[in-house]
PDB file of N, CA, C and O in Angstrom:
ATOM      1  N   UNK A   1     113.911  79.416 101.444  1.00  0.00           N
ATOM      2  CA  UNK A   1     114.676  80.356 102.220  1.00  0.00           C
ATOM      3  C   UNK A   1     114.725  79.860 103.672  1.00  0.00           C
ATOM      4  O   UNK A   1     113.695  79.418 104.181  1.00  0.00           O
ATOM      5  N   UNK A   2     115.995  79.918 104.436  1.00  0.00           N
ATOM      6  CA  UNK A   2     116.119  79.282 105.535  1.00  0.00           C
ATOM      7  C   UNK A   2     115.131  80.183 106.517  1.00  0.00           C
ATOM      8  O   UNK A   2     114.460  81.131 106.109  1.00  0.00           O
ATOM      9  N   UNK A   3     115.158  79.823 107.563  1.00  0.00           N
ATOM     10  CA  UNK A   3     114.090  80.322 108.835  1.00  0.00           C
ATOM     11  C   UNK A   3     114.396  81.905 109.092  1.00  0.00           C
ATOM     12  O   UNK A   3     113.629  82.862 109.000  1.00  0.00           O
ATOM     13  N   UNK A   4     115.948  81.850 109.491  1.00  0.00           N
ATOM     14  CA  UNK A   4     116.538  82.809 110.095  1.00  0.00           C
ATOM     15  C   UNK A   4     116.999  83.834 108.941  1.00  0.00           C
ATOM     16  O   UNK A   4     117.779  84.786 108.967  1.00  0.00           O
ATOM     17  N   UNK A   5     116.418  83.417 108.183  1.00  0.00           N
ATOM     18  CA  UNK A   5     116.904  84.712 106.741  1.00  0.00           C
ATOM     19  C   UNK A   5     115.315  85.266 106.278  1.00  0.00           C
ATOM     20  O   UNK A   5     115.282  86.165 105.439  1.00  0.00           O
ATOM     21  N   UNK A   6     113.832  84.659 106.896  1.00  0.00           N
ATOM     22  CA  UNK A   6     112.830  85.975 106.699  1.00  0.00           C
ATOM     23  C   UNK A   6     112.608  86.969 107.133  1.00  0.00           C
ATOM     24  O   UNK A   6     112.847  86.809 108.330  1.00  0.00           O
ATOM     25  N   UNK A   7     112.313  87.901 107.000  1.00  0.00           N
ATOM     26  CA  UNK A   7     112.002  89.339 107.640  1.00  0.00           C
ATOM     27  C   UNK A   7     111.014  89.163 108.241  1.00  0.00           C
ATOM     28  O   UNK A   7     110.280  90.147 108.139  1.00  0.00           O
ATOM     29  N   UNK A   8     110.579  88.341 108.871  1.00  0.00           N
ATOM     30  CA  UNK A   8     109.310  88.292 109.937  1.00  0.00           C
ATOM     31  C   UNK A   8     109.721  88.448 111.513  1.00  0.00           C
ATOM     32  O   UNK A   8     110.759  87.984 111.985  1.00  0.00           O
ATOM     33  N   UNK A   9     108.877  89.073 112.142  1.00  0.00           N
ATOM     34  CA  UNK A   9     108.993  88.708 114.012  1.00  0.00           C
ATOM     35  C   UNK A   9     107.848  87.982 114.581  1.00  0.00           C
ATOM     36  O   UNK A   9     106.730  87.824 114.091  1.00  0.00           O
ATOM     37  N   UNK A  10     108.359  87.537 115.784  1.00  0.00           N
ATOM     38  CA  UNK A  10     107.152  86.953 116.558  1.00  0.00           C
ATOM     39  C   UNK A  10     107.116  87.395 117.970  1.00  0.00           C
ATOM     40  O   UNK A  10     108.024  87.489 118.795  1.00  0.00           O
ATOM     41  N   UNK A  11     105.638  87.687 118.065  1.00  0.00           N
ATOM     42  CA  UNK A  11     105.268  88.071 119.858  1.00  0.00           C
ATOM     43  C   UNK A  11     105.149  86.586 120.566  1.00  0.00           C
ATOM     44  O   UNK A  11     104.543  85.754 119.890  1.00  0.00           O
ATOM     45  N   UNK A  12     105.527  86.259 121.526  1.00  0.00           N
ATOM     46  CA  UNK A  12     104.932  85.302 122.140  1.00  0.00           C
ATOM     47  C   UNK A  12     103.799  85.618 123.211  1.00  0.00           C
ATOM     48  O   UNK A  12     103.894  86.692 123.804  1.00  0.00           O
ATOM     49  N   UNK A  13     102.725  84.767 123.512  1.00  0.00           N
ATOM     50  CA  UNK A  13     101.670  85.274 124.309  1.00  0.00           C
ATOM     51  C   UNK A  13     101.996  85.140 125.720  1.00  0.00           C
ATOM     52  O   UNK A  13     101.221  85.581 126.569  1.00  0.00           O
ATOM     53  N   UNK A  14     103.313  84.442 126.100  1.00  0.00           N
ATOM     54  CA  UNK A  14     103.888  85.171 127.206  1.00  0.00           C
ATOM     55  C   UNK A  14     104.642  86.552 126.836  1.00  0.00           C
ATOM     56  O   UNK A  14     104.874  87.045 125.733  1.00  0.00           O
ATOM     57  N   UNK A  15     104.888  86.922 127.902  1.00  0.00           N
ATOM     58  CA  UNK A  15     105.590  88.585 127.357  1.00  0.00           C
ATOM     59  C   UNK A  15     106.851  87.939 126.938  1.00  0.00           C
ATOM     60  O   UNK A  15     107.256  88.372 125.860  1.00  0.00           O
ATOM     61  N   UNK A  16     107.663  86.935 127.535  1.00  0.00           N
ATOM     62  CA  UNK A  16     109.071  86.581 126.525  1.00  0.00           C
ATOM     63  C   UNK A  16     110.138  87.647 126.798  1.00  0.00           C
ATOM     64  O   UNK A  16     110.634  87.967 125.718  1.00  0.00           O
ATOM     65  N   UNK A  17     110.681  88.317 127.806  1.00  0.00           N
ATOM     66  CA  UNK A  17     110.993  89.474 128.243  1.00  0.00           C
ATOM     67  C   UNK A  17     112.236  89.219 128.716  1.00  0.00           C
ATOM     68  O   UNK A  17     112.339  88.485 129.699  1.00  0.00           O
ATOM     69  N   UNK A  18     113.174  89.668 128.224  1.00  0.00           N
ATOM     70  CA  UNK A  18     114.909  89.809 128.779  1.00  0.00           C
ATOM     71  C   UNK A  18     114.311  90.103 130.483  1.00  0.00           C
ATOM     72  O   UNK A  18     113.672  91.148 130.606  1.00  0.00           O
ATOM     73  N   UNK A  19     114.470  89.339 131.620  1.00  0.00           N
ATOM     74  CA  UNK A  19     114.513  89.658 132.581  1.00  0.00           C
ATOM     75  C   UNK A  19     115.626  90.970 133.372  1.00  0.00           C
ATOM     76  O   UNK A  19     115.434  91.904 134.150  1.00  0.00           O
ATOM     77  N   UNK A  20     116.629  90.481 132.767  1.00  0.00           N
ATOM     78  CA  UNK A  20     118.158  91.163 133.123  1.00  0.00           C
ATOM     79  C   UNK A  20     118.628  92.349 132.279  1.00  0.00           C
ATOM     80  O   UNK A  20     119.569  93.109 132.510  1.00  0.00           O
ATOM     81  N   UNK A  21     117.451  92.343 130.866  1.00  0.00           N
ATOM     82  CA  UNK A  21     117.834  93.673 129.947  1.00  0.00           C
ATOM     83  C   UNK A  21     116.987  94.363 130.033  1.00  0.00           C
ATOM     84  O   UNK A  21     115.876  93.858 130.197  1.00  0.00           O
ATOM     85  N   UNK A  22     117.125  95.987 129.954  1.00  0.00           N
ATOM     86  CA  UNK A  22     116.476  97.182 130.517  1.00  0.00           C
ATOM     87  C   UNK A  22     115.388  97.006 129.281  1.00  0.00           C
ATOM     88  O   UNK A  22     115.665  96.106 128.489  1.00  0.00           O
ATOM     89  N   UNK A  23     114.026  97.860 128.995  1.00  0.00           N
ATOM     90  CA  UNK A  23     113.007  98.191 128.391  1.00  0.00           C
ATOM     91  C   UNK A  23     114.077  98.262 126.762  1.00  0.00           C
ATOM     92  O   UNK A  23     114.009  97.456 125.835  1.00  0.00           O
ATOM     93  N   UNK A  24     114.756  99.165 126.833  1.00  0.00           N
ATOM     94  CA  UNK A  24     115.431  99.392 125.612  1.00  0.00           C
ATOM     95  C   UNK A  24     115.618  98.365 125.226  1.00  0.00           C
ATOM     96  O   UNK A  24     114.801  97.776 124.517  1.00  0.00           O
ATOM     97  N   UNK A  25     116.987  97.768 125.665  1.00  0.00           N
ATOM     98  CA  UNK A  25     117.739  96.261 125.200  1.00  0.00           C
ATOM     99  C   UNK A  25     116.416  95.726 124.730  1.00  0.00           C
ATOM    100  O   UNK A  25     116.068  95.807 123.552  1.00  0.00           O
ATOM    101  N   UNK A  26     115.731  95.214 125.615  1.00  0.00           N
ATOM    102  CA  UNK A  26     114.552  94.763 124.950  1.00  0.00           C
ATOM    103  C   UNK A  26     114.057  94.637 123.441  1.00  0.00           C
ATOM    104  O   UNK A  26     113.898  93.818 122.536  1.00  0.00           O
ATOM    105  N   UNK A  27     113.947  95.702 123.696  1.00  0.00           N
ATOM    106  CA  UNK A  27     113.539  96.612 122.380  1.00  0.00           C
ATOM    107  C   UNK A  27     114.211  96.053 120.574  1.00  0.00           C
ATOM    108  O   UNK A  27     113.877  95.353 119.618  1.00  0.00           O
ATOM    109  N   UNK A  28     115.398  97.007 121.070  1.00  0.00           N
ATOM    110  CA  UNK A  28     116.820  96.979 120.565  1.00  0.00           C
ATOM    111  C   UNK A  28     117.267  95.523 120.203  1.00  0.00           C
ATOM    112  O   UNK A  28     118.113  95.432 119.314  1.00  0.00           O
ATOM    113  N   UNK A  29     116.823  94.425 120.757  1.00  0.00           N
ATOM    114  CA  UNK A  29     117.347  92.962 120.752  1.00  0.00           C
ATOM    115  C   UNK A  29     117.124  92.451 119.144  1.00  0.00           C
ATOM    116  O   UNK A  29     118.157  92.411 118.475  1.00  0.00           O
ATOM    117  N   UNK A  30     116.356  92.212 118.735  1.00  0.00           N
ATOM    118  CA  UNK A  30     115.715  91.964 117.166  1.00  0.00           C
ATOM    119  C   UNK A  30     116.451  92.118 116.400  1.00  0.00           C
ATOM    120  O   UNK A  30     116.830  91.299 115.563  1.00  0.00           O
ATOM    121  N   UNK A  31     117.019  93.944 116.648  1.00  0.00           N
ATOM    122  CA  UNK A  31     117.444  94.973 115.677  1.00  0.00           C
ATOM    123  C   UNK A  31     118.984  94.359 115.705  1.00  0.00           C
ATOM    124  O   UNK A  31     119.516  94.108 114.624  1.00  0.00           O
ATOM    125  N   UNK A  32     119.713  94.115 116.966  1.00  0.00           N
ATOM    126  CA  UNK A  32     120.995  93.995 116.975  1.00  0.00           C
ATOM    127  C   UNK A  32     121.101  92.188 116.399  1.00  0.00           C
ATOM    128  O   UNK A  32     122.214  91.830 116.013  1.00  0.00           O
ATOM    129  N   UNK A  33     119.963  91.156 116.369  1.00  0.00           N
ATOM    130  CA  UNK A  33     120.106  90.461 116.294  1.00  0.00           C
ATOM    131  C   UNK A  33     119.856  90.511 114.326  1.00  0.00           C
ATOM    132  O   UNK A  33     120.043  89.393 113.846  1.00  0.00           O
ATOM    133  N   UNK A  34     119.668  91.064 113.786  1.00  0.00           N
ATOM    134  CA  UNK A  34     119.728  91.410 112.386  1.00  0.00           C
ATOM    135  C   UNK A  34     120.949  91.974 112.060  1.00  0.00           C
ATOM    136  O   UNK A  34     121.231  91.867 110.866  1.00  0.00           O
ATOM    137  N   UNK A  35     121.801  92.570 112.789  1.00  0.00           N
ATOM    138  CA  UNK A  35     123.148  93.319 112.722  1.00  0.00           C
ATOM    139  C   UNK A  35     123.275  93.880 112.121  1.00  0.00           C
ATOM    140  O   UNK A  35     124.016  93.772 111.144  1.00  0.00           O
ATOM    141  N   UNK A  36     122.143  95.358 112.631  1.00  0.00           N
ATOM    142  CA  UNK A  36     121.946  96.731 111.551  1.00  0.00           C
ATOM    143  C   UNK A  36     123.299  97.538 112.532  1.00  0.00           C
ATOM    144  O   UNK A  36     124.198  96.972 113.152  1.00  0.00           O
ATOM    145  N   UNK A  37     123.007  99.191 112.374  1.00  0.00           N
ATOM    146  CA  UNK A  37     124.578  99.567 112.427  1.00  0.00           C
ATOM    147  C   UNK A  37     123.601 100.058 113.937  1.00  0.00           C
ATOM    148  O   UNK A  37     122.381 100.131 114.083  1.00  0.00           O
ATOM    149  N   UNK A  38     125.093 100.421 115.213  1.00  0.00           N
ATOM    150  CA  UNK A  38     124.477 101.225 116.210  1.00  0.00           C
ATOM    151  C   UNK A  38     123.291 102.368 116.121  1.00  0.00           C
ATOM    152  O   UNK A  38     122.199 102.277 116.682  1.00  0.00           O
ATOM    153  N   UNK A  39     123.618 103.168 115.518  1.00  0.00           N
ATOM    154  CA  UNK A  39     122.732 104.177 115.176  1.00  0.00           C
ATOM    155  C   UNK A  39     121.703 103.905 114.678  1.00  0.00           C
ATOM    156  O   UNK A  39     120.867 104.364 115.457  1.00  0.00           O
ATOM    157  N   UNK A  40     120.990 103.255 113.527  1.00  0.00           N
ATOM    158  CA  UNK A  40     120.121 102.294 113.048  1.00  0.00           C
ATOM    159  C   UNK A  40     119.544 102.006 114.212  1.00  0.00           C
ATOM    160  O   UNK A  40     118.571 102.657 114.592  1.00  0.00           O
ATOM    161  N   UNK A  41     120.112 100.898 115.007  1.00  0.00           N
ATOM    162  CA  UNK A  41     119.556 100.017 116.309  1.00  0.00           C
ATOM    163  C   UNK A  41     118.590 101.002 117.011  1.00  0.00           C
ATOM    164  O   UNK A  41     117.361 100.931 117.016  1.00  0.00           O
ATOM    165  N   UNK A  42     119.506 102.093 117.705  1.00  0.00           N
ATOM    166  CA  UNK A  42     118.689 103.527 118.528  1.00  0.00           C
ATOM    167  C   UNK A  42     117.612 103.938 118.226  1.00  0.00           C
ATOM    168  O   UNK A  42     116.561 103.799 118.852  1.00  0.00           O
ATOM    169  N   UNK A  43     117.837 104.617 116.988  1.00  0.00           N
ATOM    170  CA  UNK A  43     117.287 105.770 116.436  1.00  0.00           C
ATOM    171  C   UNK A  43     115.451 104.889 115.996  1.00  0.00           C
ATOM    172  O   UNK A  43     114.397 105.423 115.649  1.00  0.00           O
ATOM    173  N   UNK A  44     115.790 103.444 116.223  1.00  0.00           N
ATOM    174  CA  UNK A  44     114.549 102.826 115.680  1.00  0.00           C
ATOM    175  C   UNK A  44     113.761 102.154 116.944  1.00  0.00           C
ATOM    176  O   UNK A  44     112.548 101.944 116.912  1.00  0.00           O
ATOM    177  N   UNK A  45     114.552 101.858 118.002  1.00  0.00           N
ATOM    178  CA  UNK A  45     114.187 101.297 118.986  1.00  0.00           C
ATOM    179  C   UNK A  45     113.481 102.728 119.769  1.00  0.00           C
ATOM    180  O   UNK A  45     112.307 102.828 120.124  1.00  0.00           O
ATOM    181  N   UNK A  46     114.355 103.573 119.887  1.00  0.00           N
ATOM    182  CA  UNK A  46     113.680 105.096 120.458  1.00  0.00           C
ATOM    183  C   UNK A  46     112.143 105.410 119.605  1.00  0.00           C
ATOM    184  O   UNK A  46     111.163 106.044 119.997  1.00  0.00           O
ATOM    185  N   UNK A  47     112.280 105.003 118.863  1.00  0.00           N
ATOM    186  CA  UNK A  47     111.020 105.478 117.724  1.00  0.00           C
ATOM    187  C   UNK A  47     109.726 104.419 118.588  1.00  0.00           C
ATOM    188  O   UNK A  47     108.552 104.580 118.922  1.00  0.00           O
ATOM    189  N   UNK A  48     110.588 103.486 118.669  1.00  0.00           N
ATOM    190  CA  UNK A  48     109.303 102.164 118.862  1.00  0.00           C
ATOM    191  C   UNK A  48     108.731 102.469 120.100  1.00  0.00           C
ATOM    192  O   UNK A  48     107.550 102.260 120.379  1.00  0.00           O
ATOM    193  N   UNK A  49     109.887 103.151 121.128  1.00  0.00           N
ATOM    194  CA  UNK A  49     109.265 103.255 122.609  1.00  0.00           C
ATOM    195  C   UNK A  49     108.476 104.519 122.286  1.00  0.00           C
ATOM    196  O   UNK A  49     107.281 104.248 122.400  1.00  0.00           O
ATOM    197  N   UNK A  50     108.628 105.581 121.988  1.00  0.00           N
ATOM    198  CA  UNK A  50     108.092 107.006 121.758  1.00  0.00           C
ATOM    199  C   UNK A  50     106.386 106.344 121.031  1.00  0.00           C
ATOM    200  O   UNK A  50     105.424 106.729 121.695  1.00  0.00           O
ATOM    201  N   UNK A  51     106.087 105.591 120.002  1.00  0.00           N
ATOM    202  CA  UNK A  51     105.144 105.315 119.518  1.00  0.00           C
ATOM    203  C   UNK A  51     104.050 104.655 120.762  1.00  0.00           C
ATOM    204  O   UNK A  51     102.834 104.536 120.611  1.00  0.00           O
ATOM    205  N   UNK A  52     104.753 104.312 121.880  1.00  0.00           N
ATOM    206  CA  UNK A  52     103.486 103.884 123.044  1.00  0.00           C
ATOM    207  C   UNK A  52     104.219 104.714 123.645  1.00  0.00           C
ATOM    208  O   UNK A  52     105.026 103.818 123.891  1.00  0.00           O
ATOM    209  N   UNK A  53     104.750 105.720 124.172  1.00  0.00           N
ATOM    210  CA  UNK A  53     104.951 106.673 125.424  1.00  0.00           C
ATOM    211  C   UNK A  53     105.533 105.848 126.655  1.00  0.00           C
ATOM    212  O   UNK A  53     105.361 106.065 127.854  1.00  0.00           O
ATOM    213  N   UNK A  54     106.392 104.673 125.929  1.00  0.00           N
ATOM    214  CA  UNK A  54     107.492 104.606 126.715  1.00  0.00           C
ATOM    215  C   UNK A  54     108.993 105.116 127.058  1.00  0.00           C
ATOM    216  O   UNK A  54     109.812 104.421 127.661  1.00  0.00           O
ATOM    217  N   UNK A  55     109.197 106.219 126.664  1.00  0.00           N
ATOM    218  CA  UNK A  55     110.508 106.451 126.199  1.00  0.00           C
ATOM    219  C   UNK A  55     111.090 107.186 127.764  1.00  0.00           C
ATOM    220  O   UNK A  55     112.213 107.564 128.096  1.00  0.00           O
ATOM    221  N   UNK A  56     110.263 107.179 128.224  1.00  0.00           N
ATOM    222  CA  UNK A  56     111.323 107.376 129.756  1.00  0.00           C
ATOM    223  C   UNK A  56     111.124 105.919 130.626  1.00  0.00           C
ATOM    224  O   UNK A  56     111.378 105.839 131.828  1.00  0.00           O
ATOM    225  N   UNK A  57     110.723 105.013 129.965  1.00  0.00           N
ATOM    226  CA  UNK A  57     110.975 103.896 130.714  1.00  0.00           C
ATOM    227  C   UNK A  57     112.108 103.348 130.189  1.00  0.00           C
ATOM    228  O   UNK A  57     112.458 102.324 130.775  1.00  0.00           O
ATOM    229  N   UNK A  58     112.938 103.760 129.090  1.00  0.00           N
ATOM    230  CA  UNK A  58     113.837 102.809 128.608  1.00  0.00           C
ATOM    231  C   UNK A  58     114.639 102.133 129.742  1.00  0.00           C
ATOM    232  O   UNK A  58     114.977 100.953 129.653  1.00  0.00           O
ATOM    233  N   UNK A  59     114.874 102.740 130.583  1.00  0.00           N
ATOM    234  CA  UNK A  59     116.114 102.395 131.824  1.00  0.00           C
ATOM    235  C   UNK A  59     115.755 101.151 132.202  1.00  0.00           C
ATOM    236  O   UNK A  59     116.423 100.117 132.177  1.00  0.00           O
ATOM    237  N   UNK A  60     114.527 101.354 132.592  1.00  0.00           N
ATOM    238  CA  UNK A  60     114.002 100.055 133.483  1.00  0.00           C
ATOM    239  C   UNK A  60     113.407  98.968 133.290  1.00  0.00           C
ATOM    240  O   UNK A  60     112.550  98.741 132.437  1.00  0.00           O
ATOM    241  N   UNK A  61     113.977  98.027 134.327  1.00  0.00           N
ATOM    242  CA  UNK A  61     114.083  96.093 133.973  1.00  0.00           C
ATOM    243  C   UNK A  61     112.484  95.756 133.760  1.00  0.00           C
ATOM    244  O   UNK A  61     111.621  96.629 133.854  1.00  0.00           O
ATOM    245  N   UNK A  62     112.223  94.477 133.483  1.00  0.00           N
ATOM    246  CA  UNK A  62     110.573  94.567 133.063  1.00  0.00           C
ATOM    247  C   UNK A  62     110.289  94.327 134.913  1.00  0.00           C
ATOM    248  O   UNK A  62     109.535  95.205 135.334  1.00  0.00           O
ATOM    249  N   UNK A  63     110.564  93.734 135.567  1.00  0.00           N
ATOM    250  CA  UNK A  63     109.625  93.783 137.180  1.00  0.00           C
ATOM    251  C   UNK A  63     109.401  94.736 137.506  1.00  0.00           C
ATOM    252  O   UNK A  63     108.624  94.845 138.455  1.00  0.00           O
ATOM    253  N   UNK A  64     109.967  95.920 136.888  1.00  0.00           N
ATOM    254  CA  UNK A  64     109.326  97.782 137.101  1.00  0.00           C
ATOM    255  C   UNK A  64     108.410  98.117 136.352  1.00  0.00           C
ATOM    256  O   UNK A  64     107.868  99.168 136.694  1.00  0.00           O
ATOM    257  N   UNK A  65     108.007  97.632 135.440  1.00  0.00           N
ATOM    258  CA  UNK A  65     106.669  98.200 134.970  1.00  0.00           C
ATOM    259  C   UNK A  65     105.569  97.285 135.275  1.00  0.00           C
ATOM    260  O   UNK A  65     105.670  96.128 135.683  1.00  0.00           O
ATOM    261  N   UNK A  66     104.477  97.967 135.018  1.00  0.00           N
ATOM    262  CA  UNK A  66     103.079  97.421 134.890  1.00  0.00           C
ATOM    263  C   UNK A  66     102.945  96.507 134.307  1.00  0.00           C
ATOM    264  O   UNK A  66     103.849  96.196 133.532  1.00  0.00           O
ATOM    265  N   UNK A  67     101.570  95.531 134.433  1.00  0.00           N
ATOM    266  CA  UNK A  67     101.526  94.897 132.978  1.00  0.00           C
ATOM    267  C   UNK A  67     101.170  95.820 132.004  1.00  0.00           C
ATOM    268  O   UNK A  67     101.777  95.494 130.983  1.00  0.00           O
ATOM    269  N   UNK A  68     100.556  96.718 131.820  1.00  0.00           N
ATOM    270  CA  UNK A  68      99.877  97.339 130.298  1.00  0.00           C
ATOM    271  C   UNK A  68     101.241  97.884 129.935  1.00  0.00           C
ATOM    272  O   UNK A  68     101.851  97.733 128.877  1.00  0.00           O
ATOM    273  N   UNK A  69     101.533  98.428 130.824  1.00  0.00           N
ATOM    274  CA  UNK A  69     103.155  98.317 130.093  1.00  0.00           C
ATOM    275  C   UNK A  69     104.270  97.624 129.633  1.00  0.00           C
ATOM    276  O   UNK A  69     105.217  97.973 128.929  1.00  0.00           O
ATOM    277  N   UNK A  70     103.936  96.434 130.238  1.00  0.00           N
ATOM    278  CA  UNK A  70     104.858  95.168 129.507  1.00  0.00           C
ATOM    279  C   UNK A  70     103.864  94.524 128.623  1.00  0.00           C
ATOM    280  O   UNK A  70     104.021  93.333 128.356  1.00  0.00           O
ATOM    281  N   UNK A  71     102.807  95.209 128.115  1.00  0.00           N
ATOM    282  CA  UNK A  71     102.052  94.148 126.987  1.00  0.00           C
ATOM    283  C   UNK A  71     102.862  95.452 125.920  1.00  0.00           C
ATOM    284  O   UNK A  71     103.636  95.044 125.055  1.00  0.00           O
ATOM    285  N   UNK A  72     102.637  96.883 126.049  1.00  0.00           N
ATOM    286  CA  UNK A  72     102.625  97.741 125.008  1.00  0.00           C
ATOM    287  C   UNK A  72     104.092  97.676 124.691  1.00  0.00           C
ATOM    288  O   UNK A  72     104.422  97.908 123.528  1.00  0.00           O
ATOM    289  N   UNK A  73     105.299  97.299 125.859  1.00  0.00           N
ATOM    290  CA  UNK A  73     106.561  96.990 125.490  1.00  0.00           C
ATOM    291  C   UNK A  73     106.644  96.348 124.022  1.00  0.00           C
ATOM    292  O   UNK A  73     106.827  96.657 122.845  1.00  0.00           O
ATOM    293  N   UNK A  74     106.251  94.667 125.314  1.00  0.00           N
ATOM    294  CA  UNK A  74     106.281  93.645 123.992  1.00  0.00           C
ATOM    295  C   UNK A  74     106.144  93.595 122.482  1.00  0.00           C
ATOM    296  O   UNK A  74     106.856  92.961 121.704  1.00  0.00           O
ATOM    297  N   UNK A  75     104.603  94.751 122.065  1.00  0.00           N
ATOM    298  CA  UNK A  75     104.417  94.706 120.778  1.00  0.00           C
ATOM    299  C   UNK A  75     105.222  95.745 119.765  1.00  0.00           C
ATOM    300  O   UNK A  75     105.327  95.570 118.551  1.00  0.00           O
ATOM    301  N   UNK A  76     105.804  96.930 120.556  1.00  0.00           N
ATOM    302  CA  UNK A  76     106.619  97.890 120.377  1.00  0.00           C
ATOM    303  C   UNK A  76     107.803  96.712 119.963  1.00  0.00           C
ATOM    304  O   UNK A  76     108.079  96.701 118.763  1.00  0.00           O
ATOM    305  N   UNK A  77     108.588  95.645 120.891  1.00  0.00           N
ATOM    306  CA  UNK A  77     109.158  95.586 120.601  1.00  0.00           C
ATOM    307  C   UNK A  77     109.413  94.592 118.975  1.00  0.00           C
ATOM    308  O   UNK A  77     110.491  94.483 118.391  1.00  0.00           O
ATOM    309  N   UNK A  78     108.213  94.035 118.585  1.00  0.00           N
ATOM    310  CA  UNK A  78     108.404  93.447 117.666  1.00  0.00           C
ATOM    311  C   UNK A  78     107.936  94.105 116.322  1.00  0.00           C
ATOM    312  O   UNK A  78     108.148  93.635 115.205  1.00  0.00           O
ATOM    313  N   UNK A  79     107.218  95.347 116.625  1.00  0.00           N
ATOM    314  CA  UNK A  79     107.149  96.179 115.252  1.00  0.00           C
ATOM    315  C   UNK A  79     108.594  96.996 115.173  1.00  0.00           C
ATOM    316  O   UNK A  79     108.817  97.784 114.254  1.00  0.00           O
ATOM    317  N   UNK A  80     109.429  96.761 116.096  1.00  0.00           N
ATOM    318  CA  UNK A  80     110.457  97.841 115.733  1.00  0.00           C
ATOM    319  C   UNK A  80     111.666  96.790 115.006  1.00  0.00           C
ATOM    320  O   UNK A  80     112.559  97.335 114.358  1.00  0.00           O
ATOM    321  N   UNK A  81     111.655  95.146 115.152  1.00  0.00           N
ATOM    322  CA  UNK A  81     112.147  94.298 115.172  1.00  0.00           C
ATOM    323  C   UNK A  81     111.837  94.266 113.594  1.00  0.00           C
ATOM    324  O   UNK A  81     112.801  94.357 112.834  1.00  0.00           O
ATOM    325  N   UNK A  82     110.563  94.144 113.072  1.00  0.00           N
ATOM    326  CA  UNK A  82     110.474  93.513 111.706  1.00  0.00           C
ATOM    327  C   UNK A  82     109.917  94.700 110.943  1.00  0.00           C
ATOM    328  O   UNK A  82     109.267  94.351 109.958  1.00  0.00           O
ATOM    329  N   UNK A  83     110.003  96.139 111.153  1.00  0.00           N
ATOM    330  CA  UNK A  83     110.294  97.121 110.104  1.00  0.00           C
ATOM    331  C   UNK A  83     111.408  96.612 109.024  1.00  0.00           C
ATOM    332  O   UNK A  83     112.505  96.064 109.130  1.00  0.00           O
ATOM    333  N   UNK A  84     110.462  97.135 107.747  1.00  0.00           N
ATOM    334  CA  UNK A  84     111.817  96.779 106.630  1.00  0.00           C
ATOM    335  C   UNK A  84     112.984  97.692 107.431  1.00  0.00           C
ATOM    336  O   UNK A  84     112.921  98.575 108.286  1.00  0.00           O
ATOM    337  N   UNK A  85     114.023  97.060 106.753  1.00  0.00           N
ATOM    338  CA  UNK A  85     115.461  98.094 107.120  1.00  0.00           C
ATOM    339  C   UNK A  85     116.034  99.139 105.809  1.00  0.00           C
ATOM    340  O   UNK A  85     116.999  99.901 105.752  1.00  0.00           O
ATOM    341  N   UNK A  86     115.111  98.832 104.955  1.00  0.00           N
ATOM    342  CA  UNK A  86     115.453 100.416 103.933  1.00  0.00           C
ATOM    343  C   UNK A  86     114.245 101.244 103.683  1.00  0.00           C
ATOM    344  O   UNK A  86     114.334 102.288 103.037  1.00  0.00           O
TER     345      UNK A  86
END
């Protein structure tokens, strides 16, 4: 099976962080890069931030948060990335 066709994600032990995309996008990036439907994308990325009590940071770029908050981003963002999709 080719690379880009397993259902796996990866953290990198740098944070690896859209500089220019908000906490969400972030998030959301994985999901849209699998090309699930809009709603799908949200409704799972919102889940991922709510699971560390980021969900009023979605707005903001990563040089606005903390680090403990750009570590709890990061891993948020790759469990929300490699949830099965059914």
């Amino acid at each position: 099976m080719p690379a880009h066709q397993r259902n796996i994600g990866m953290v990198f032990q740098d944070y690896a962080l859209f500089p220019d995309k908000s906490v969400f996008d972030n998030v959301a990036y994985g999901l849209r890069a699998r090309k699930l439907a809009r709603e799908e994308v949200h409704a799972r990325a919102q889940q991922a931030l709510e699971q560390v009590g980021l969900q009023s940071l979605g707005a903001r770029l990563p040089a606005q948060l903390s680090g403990g908050q750009r570590s709890a981003w990061r891993w948020r963002g790759h469990w929300s990335s490699s949830l099965a999709c059914c």
